[in-house]
C-alpha positions in Angstrom: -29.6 1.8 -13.1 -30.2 -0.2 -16.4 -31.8 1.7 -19.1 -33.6 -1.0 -21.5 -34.7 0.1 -25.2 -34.9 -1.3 -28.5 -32.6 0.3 -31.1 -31.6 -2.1 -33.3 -31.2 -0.5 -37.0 -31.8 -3.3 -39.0 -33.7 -3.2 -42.4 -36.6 -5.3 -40.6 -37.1 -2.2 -38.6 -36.7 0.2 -41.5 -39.1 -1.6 -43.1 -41.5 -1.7 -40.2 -41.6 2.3 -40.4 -42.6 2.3 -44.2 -45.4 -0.1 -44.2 -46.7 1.7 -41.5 -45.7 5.5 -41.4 -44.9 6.2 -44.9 -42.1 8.8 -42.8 -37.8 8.7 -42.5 -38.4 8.1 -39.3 -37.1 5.2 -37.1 -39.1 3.3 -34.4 -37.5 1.7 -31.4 -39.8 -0.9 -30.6 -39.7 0.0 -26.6 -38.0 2.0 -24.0 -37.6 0.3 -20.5 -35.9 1.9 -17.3 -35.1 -0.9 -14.8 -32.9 -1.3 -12.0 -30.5 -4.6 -11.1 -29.8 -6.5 -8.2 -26.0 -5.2 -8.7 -26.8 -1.3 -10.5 -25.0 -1.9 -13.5 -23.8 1.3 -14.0 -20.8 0.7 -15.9 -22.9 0.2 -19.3 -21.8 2.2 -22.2 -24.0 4.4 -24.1 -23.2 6.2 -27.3 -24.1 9.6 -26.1 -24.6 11.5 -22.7 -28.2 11.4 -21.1 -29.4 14.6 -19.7 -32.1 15.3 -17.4 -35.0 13.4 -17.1 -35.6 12.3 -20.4 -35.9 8.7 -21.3 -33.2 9.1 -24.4 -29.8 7.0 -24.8 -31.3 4.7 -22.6 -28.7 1.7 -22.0 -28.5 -1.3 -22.1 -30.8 -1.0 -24.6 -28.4 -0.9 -27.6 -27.8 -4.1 -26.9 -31.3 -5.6 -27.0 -30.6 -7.6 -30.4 -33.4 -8.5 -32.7 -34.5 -12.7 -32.8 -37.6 -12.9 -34.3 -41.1 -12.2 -35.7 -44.2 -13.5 -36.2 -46.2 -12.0 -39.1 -49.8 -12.9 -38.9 -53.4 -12.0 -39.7 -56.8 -11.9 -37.6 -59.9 -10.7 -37.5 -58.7 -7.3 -37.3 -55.6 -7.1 -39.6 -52.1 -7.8 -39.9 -50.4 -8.2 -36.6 -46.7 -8.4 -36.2 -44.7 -9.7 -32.9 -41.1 -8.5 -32.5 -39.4 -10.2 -29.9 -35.9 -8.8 -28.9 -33.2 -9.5 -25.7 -30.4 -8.4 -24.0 -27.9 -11.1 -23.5 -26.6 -9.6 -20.5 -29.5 -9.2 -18.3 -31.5 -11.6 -20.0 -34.4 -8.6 -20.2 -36.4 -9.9 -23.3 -38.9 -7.2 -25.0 -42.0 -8.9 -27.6 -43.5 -5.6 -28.9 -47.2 -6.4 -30.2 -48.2 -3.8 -33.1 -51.9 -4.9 -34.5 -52.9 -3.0 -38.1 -56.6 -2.8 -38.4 -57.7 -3.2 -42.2 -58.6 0.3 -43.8 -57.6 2.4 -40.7 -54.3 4.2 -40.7 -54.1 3.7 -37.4 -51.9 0.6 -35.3 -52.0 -0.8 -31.7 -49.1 -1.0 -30.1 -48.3 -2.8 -26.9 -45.2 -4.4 -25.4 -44.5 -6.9 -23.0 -41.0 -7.1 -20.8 -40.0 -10.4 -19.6 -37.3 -11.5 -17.0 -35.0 -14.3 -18.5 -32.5 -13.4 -16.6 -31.2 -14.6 -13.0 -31.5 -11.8 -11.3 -34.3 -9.0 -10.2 -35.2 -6.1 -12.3 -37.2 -3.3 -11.0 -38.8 -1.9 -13.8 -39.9 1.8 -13.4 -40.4 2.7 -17.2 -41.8 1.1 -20.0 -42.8 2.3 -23.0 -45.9 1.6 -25.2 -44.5 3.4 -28.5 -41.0 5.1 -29.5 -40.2 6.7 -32.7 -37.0 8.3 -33.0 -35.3 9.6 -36.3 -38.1 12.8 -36.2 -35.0 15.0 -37.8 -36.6 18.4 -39.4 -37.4 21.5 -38.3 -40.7 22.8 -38.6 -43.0 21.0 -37.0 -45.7 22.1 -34.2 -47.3 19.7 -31.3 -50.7 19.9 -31.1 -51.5 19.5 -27.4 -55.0 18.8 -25.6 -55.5 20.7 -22.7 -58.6 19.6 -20.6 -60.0 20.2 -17.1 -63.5 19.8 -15.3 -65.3 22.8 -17.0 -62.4 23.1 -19.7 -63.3 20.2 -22.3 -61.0 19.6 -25.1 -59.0 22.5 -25.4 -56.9 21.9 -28.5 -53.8 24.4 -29.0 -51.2 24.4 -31.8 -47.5 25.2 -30.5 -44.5 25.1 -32.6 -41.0 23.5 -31.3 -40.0 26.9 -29.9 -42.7 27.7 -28.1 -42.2 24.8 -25.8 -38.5 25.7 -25.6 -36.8 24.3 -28.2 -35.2 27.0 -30.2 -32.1 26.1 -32.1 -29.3 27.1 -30.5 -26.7 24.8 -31.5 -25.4 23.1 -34.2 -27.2 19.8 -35.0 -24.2 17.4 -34.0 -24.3 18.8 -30.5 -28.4 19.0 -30.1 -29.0 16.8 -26.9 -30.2 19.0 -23.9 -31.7 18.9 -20.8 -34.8 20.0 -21.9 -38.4 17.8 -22.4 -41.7 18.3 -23.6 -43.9 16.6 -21.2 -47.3 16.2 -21.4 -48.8 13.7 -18.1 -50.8 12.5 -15.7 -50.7 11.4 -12.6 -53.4 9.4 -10.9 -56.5 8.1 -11.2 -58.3 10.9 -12.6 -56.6 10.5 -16.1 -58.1 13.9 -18.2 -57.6 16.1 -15.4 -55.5 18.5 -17.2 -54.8 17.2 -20.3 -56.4 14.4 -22.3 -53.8 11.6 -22.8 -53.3 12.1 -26.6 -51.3 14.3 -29.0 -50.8 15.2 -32.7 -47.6 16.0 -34.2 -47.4 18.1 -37.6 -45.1 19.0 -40.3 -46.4 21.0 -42.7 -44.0 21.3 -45.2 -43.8 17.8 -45.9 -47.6 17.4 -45.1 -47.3 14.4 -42.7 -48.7 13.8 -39.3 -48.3 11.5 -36.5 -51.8 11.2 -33.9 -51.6 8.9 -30.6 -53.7 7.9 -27.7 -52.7 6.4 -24.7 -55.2 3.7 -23.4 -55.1 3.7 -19.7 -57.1 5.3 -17.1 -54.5 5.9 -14.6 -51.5 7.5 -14.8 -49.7 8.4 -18.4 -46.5 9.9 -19.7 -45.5 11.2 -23.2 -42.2 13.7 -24.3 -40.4 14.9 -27.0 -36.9 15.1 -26.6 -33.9 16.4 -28.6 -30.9 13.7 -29.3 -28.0 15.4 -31.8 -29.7 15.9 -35.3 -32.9 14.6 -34.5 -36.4 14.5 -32.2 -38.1 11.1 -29.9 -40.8 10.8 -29.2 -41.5 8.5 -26.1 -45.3 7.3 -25.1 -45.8 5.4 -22.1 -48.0 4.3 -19.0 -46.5 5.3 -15.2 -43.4 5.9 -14.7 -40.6 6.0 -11.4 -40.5 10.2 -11.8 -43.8 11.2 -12.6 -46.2 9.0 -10.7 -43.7 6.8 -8.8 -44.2 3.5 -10.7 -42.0 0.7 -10.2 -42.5 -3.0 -10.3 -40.4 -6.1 -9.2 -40.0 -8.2 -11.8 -38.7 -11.4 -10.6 -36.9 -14.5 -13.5 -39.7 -16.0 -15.6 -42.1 -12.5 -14.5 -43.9 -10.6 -17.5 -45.0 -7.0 -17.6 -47.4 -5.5 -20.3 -47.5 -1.5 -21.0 -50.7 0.0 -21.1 -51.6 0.2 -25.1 -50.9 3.2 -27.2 -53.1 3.7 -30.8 -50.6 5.4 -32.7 -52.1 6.8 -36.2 -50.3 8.0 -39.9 -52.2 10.5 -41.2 -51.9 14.2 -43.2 -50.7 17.4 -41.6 -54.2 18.2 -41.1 -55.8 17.8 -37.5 -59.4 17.1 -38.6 -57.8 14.3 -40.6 -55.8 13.1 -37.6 -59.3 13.2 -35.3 -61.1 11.0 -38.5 -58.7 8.3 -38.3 -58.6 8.0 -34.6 -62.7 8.3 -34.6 -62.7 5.6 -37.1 -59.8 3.4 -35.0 -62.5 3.9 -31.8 -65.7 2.7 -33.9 -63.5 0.2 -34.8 -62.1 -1.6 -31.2 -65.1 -0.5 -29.0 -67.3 -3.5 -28.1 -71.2 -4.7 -29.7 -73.6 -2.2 -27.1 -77.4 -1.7 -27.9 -77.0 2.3 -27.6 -74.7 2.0 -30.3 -76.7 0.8 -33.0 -79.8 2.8 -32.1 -77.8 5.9 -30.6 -81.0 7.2 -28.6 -81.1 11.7 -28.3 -80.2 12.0 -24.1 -80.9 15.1 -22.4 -78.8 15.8 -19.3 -80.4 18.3 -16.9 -76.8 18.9 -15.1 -74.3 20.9 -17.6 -75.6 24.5 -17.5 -79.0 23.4 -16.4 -79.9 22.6 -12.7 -76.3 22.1 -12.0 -77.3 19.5 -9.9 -80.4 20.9 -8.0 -83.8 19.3 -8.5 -86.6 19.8 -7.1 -90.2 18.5 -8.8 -91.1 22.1 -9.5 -87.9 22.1 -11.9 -87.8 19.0 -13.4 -91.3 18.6 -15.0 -91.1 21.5 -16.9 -87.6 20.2 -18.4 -88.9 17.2 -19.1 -92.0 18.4 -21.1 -89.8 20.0 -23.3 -87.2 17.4 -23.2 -89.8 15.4 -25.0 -91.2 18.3 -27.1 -87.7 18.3 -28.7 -87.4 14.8 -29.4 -85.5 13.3 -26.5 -85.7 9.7 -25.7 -84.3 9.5 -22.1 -84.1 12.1 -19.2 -81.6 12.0 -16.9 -81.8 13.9 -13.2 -77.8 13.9 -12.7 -77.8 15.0 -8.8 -75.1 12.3 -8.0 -73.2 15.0 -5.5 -76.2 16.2 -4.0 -75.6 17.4 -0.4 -78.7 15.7 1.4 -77.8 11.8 2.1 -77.1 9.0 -0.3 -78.4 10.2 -3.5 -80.5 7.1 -4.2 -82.2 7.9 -0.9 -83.4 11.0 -1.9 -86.5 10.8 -2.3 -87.6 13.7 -0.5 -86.2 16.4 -3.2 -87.3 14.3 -6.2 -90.3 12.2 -5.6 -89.9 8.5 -6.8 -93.0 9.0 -9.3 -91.1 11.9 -10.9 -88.5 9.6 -11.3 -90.6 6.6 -13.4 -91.9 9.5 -15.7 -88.0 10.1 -16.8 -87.1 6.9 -18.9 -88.4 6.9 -21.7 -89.8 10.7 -21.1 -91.7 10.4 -24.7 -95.1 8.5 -24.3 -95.3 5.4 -26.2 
């Protein structure tokens, strides 16, 4: 297998890290897992891998720096590294876009096949930081589920099996923590996001990954220090791979990656304020009308005439400007056909459900 990542220690990329994260830490532009035509197995790699995480990845130490563009848009600064492997001829442009007054960047890289042969990519990462080298810091993970919104919890290194237990030179274990998805249902057990904090030095690190399909993050230990790897699909996970043929592009799914305090309500400010900021002009927006949902703890999808007219009479009396009759599972034919349980005048009295 050929392991693929960016780790070029230049001053560029040192300086990349300060504009952006005001932390001693180091980005790697990208991590990609692919496979040759010819395995080439016999690639050297300055420490051993174990398990399955996507750490000391080779031949990416020899993915060497050629350029970048450094340019502004509508939205902010927006820098292009591009990088290559002369072996493989694998070359790697990582896209990170700055958005003016939001501590929060875009990053997204594409993986192009200058080479002669085949690569089968399984793994690409959208953002890599590396460098994450003190103790003391907790992961603040979102658990979620149908019925179980947004359940935030606060773990420190240890409780997700990290406890120091040898000296720092020797640090590199098996052990990951994984946080994923996989499929097509992309918040069924965890929301694809994640905040990392160190209190002592009062710095945090917030991401979201942008894809509504399958997703992968981990933090990993490598000798004196932590990664941290974000990505789409990947080969172990969800079974991800694609052929990438000479002269072929792939693009990771995007990752919003955000510098903020130790503080979470800080980290969920910036990331609100990056949102506002990339979503799209819509109507409901601007006049953000009051919606009343007669599902959620209601009529759990269940109406009937007799039930809905009180509801909305005092969906009105409360100031509501739209009713919604969410019944999109019921059991009796096609719900749009359903007249018989909720008669098509009932219905027309539902939007708007305030007279005049």
């Amino acid at each position: 297998m050929i392991f693929i990542s960016g780790c070029s220690k230049s001053s560029l990329a040192r300086s990349i890290v300060y504009d952006y994260f005001f932390l001693t830490v180091f980005v790697r532009e990208n991590t990609v897992l692919a496979m040759g035509e010819n395995d080439q197995l016999d690639y050297d790699r300055p420490y051993e891998r174990h398990g399955n995480k996507y750490v000391v990845t080779s031949p990416g130490c020899y993915l060497k720096y050629e350029n970048m563009q450094d340019t502004k848009n509508e939205s902010g600064r927006m820098l292009q590294i591009r990088q290559k492997d002369p072996l493989t001829g694998v070359c790697v442009q990582t896209d990170i876009q700055f958005y003016d007054g939001v501590p929060v960047a875009r990053f997204v890289n594409h993986v192009t096949n200058e080479g002669e042969e085949e690569q089968v990519l399984t793994y690409l990462s959208s953002f890599t930081c590396s460098g994450i080298k003190r103790d003391g810091n907790f992961l603040y993970i979102p658990h979620n589920g149908w019925q179980k919104e947004l359940n935030w919890r606060r773990y420190s290194f240890e409780e997700l099996g990290f406890p120091v237990t040898q000296t720092k030179s020797i640090r590199r274990s098996s052990k990951t923590i994984e946080v994923y998805n996989t499929g097509n249902w992309s918040t069924k057990e965890y929301l694809p996001m994640g905040f990392l904090s160190h209190p002592q030095s009062g710095a945090g690190l917030i991401w979201q990954i942008e894809n509504n399909g399958s997703w992968h993050y981990e933090i990993a230990d490598q000798n004196d220090h932590y990664v941290l790897n974000v990505s789409g699909p990947n080969e172990i996970q969800s079974h991800f791979s694609k052929v990438l043929r000479p002269g072929e592009t792939f693009e990771s799914v995007p990752a919003a990656v955000g510098a903020v305090r130790a503080d979470i309500s800080d980290a969920f400010s910036a990331i609100t304020e990056y949102r506002r900021r990339i979503r799209r002009k819509n109507r409901d927006n601007d006049t953000l009308p009051v919606i009343f949902n007669d599902y959620m703890n209601c009529l759990w999808a269940d109406p009937t005439t007799e039930k809905e007219l009180p509801l909305i009479d005092a969906a009105a009396k409360a100031g509501c400007e739209y009713f919604v009759i969410d019944a999109g599972w019921y059991a009796k034919g096609i719900w749009w056909d359903s007249a018989k349980i909720v008669p098509v005048e009932a219905c027309a009295w539902t939007m708007p459900c305030c007279p005049g």
